[in-house]
N, C-alpha and C positions, 0 to 999 in steps of 0.2 A: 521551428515555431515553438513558442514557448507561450504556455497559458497557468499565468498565477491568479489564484484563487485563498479566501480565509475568512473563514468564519471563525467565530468565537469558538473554542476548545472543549469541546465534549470530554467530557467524564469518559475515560475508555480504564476499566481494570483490564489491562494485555496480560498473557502468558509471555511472559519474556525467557521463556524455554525453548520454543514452540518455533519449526523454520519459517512460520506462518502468521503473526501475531494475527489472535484472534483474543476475543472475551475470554476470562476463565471460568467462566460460570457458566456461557449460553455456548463458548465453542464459535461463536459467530467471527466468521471475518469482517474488518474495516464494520464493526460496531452495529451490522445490519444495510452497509450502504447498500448499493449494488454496483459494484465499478466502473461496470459499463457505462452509466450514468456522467461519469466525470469528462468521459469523451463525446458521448452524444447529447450532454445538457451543458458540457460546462460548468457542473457542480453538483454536490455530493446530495442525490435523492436515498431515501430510505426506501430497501427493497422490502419484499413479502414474502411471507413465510408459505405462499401457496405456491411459492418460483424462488425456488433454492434447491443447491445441490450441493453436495459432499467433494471437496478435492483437496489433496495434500495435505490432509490432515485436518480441513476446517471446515466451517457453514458456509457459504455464499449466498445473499438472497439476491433477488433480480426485480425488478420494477414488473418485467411481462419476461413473456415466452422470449422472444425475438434476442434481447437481451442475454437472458441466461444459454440460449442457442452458442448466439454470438461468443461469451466465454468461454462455452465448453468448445468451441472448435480453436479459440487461440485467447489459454487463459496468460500465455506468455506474453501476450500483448496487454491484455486487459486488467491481468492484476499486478499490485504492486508489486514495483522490483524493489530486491532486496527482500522479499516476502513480505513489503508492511514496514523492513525499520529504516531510521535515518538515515539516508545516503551520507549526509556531513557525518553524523557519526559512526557509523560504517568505519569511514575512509579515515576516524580516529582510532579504529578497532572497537568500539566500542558496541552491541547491537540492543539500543535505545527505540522503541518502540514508537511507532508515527505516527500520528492524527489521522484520522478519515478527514477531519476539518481542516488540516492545511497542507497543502499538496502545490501538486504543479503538472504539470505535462513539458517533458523534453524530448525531443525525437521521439515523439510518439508511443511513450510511454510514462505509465505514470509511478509519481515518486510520492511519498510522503512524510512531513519532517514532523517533528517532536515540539519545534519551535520557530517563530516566523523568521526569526533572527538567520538561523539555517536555511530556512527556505529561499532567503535573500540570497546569504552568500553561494548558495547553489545556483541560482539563477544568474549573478555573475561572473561563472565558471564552471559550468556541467562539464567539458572535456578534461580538466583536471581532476575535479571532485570525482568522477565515474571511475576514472581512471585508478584513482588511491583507492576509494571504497571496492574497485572491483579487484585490488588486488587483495584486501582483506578481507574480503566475501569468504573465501574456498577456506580460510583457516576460522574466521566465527562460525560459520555454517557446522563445522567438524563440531562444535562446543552445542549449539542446537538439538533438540529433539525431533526423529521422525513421529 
């Protein structure tokens, strides 16, 4: 199943150091969304800073408890793969930071691109794109900061 979604493009300053793009200022992942959100609403709510927690290096906020639970027991599910960057660019080598605002869900897990343009051509071929991106993952990660 595949669920595309797009809002207009938020303002996101990313740390494009970071295995995790988050804010460079507030440390926030996905700009304050709360991830979980993208699977149980189908699109990007803004969590609270009274349900947030710390992991791999960034902020996570959550809408409620149930939610941020839910992450802490399987953030491999919940958070963006790739930590946040483009899968299309990934799979050019490149690790370009992704929108909380344009995303997708592919096998149950979510992705997020830089540009809708990407997100298209993702969505007409996840088994390939995963495939390239994932072979270029293990070598940009090495270039990334813990």
């Amino acid at each position: 199943m595949v669920i595309l979604a797009a809002m207009a493009p938020a303002t996101l300053i990313a740390a494009t150091s970071e295995r995790i793009v988050q804010d460079r200022h507030t440390g926030l992942a996905l700009g304050g969304i709360d991830p979980v959100g993208y699977f149980t609403d189908a699109r990007p709510l803004a969590g609270r800073s009274d349900f947030e927690m710390s992991k791999a290096g960034a902020i996570w906020r959550f809408r409620n408890e149930g939610n941020l639970q839910s992450f802490a027991a399987r953030s491999d599910v919940y958070g963006p793969q790739f930590g946040g960057y483009d899968p299309v660019d990934v799979a050019r080598g490149v690790p370009r930071p992704g929108s909380p605002q344009i995303w997708l869900i592919s096998g149950q897990r979510l992705y997020l691109f830089a540009r809708e343009d990407n997100r298209d051509a993702f969505a007409a071929d996840p088994p390939r794109l995963l495939r390239d991106a994932g072979a270029r993952w293990p070598a940009l990660l090495g270039t990334l900061a813990e």
